[in-house]
Steps between C-alpha positions, in 0.01 A plus 500: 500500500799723618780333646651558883773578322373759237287650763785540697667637224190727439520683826878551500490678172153697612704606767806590295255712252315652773858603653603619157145735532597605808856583378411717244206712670788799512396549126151536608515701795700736248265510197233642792722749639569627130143504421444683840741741392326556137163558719664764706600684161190392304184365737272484260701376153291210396784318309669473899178402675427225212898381563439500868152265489703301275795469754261430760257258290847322449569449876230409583456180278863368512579602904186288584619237307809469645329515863554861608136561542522831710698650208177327247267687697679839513562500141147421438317786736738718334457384151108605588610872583701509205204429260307770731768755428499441144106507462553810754783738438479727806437246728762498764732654269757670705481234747595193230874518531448468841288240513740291279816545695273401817389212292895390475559537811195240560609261236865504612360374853272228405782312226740524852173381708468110262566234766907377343439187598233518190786576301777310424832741632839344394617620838192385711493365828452162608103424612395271709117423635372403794158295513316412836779599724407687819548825587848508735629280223445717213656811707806291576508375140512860336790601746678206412418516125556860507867505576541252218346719242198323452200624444175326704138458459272352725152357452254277698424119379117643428658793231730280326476399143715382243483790321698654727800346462498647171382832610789488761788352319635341832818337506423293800136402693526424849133386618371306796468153534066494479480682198815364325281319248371712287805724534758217386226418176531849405860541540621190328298601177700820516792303633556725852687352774311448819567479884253361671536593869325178710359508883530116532767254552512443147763808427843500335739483809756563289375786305871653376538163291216667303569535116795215450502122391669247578800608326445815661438727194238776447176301503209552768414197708146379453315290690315141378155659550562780274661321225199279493315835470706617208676777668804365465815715604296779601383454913740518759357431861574686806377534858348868533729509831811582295630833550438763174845460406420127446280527281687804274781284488266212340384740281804618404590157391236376279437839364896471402419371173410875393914501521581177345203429273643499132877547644834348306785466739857426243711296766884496388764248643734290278390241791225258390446401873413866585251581195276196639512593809378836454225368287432293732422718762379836332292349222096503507215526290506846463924540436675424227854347584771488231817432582840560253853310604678692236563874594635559150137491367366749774449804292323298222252340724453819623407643172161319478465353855329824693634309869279700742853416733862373460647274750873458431811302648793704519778270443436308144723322320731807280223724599417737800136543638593867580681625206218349277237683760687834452490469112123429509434814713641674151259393340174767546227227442701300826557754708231457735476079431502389844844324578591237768865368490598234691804335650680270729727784537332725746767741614459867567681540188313268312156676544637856489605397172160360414316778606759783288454301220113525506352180697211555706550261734796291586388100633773263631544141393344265642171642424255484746145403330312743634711777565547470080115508485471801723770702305317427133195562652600859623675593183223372305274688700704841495581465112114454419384795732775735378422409157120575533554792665680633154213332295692251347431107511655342788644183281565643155550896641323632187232762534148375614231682321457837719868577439498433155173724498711798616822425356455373108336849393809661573700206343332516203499826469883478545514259179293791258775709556713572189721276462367188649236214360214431715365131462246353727431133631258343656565137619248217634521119553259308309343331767357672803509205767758267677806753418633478850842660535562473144386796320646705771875330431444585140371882527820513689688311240360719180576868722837380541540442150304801331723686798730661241228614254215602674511813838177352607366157594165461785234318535145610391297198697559212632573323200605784202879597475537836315862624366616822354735432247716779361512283158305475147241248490673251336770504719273432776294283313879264443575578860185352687479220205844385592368491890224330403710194333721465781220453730627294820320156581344664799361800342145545374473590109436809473365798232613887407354753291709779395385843381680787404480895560549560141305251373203593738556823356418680926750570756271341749555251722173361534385492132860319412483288871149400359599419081765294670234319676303483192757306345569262785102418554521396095798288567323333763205450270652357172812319708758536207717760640687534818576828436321723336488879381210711460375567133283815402279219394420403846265790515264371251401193658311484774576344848241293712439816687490860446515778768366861458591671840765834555594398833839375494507362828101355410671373194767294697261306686320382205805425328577270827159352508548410110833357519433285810205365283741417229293740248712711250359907475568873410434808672397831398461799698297742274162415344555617139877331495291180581194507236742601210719150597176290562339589207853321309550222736496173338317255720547220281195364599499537879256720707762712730382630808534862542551687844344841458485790744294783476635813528783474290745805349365592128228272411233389823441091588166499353596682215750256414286222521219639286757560245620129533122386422519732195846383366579144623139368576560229730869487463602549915280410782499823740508555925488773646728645772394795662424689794154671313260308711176686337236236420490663157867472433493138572130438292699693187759233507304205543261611244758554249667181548752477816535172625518632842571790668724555821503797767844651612699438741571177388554193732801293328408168557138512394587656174753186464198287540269699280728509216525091381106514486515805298760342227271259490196666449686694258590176303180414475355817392231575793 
């Protein structure tokens, strides 16, 4: 049974793939204006209309999958004309260039027509739903919510479901008392805050104490009822009388986790008094406090720290708060670390001096508890957005997945230059739950030290780390294994496979990106090494899955689906490239399960797999993957053997499900 946690985990990286899609549909949009511009020269060149059904046969199995079902459909009415206009030359064949550049024009509009709240934008708004709330209050809502930058949706009690809190993505619900049951069910499986707005007596008449305990830190209140109802932490209860701005300021504040969730705030003062206080009043569940009452160890801790903000005295014992600020802004991996300093000293002077030296804000001692709250919490805030907006993590401010999608290609082909030695990484923890904080701290911790060595370092999901390293690959190997043994308390172990250009033997990112992740799937498997490089070798055993498809960006998903799994595999993109390597795989006694598409560059899906039956009897246990719906297609397969066969585009999270039974089946020899 998937976890809350890995499901969660499932639809962030969907998103981040399907964002990635998006991201690169330039290429496509291009490769149809060049073949429009071959059909204007040559309309009726049968080597260009086979290349264009192909193109088209391509979109429309991998954009469906991905959700952009307007684009499926386009691709595949087209894809029909194109097999028309190859079975008849002179049909429409002055008008074909034409029709393709209209076609563009089409496809360009439906990608920018997908709903982006279906798609996970490191720059998106903030959502928030409405359920059950009358008219007049909805209107004034989405003025309110509007000047805020949040984006609202409103449904009635009788067309809600839990599925669409998923659908949605909302940050906050806001729902009326009578149908705030089956709301706050729903939204504590998905953990959502909620405000319930009551008609009775029984409201909050102190709604702006929403969202702190006792103590006053950043935890929503939560009524007796609803922790008997295991909702714990995630109701806050309001009269529906309170004006809009009410009720966005409650929102405001329980959705202000988004800013702190995951956040290290370094607190320096050579005064032991201080540091507790400041814990005291800033820590919570979701920040991480640590405080340091020697300033002399400042630029070690932050070394392998990652503080999402620094909050600084400025007089210290034989140290300055603002000359040590000012030499931290030196530093390019500092320069925008959010900086408070703070002082009893709160001249004009004083905070001019602050500010020149690179502070962000200036807070005079005593500190006042919640003025201190307020100014983390809009740093915080303005660090994370500012960092999203660039596409970099907010904590560890390395590149999340889309940015590493457009930026590594040119990286790496950077390190093929003469002159340079191009070494890819690919790191993973070895567990997959309960990593908290932890894993981010050390992805942080290993691009700071790989800084020197490598012009690239991003993440490629959630979980993988991949580095660029302009080093051999046992220098990286010595590098990472040397990381690996100095592995702080906190951190979870963690794995790296290594693979070079040269020893590859392609200047391609993807076929080194994937050897690397050859090698770290084996070192997973046999648990000996932490580190581990790819070996020709590699290629002759055979993974628990194998995937037959030319679609990149189809490719990618599968990859995702197989990793999240925890099931090693190896892609190829052309059919013939794929029988020659099956047919010397070395199972070692295991069945592997083989993806297979259809149409496929050099050798044909069905092809393939009669070949298989020929040469390896047995050996692999086949699915299909194809947009070929023809009842005859899918009786060939079955007849010859497939264990199953599955129509494009493909919907992620059934295919997750499908794939266990099919190991299994596979294992078993059905």
């Amino acid at each position: 049974m998937t976890s809350p946690s890995q499901s969660g985990r499932t639809s962030d990286a969907l998103g981040l793939l399907r964002e990635r899609f998006k991201a690169s549909s330039a290429n496509m949009f291009a490769a149809f204006e060049g073949l429009a511009a071959q059909l204007a020269l040559s309309p009726d060149a049968p080597e260009v209309v086979e290349a264009l059904r192909r193109e088209l046969h391509r979109v429309h199995g991998t954009a469906g999958s991905y959700g952009f079902i307007d684009a499926s459909r386009l691709a595949a009415k087209l894809e029909e004309r194109a097999v028309t206009w190859a079975r008849l030359p002179e049909l429409e064949r002055d008008q074909r260039a034409t029709i393709i550049r209209h076609f563009v024009s089409a496809l360009k509009l439906s990608f920018d027509a997908v709903d982006p709240s279906s798609v996970t934008g490191a720059g998106a708004r903030r959502k928030m739903l409405l359920v059950g709330l009358q008219q007049a209050l909805v209107t004034s809502l989405r003025a309110e919510a509007a000047l805020r930058g949040y984006a609202v949706t409103a449904l009635s009690a009788s067309a809600f479901a839990c599925r669409d809190l998923q659908a949605i993505g909302p940050h906050a619900v806001v729902v009326l008392d009578a149908y705030s049951a089956a709301v706050l069910a729903c939204a504590a499986a998905e953990s959502l805050p909620v405000i319930v707005l009551q008609t009775g007596e029984g409201a909050d008449p102190a709604p702006t104490r929403a969202g702190r305990d006792r103590k006053g830190r950043l935890r929503a209140t939560t009524p007796q009822a609803e922790l008997a109802n295991g909702v714990a932490g995630q109701a806050t209860r309001v009269h529906v009388d309170v004006p809009p701005g009410t009720i966005l300021d409650i929102a405001e504040r329980l959705t202000l986790r988004s800013s702190w969730s995951g956040a290290t705030v370094l607190v320096v003062d050579d005064d032991p008094s201080v540091l507790q206080m400041v814990r005291y009043i800033v820590e919570s569940d979701d920040v991480r406090i640590v405080t340091l009452d020697d300033p002399r160890r400042l630029h070690d801790q932050l070394a392998t720290l990652c503080p999402s903000l620094l909050l600084m005295d400025i007089r210290m014992r034989d140290y300055d708060g603002v000359t040590l600020t000012r030499s931290l802004r030196m530093i390019p991996a500092l320069r925008d670390l959010p900086i408070i300093l703070f002082s009893a000293e709160f001249d004009a002077e004083t905070r001019l001096k602050a500010y020149d030296a690179g502070a962000d804000e200036f807070l005079a001692k005593p500190i006042v508890a919640a003025e201190l709250r307020s100014r983390i919490a809009d740093r915080l805030e303005r660090h994370r957005l500012k960092r999203l907006a660039e596409g970099l993590h907010p904590v560890t401010g390395i590149s999340l997945p889309a940015r590493t999608a457009r930026e590594a290609p040119a990286a790496f082909g950077a390190l093929m230059a003469p002159g340079h030695t191009c070494t890819l990484a690919v790191l993973r923890p070895d567990a997959s739950e309960d990593l908290a904080g932890g894993w981010l701290r050390e992805t942080y911790r290993i691009a700071t030290s790989v800084a020197s060595s490598s012009p690239f370092v991003g993440y490629l999901d959630d979980l993988t780390l991949l580095a660029l390293l302009d080093v051999g690959a046992e220098s990286a190997t010595q590098l990472l294994e040397s990381l690996a043994e100095t592995l702080p308390e906190t951190a979870p172990a963690w794995r790296a496979g290594i693979a070079s250009a040269d020893a590859v033997g392609r200047n391609d990112l993807t076929a080194v990106r994937r050897a690397a992740e050859e090698a770290l799937d084996a070192a997973h498997r046999e648990k000996e090494d932490r580190v581990r490089q790819w070996r020709p070798q590699e290629e002759t055993t055979a993974p628990d899955v194998v995937v037959v498809e030319d679609d990149p960006a189809l490719a990618d998903m599968l990859a995702f689906a197989l990793r999240t799994i925890g099931l090693s595999y190896r892609v190829f993109s052309t059919g013939t490239a794929a029988l020659a390597s099956l047919i010397a795989m070395q199972t070692l006694g295991r069945r592997p399960l083989l993806l297979l598409d259809v149409d496929l560059p050099g050798m044909d899906g069905h092809s393939l797999h009669e070949r298989l039956r020929v040469e390896r009897p047995g050996a692999f246990a086949v699915v299909f993957l194809t947009v070929h719906a023809a009842e005859a297609e899918q009786i060939r397969s079955l007849r010859a053997g497939a264990l199953d066969y599955i129509l494009k585009p493909l919907n992620l999270r059934v295919l997750m499900a499908k794939i266990p039974g099919w190991i299994e089946r596979a294992e078993q020899g059905l």
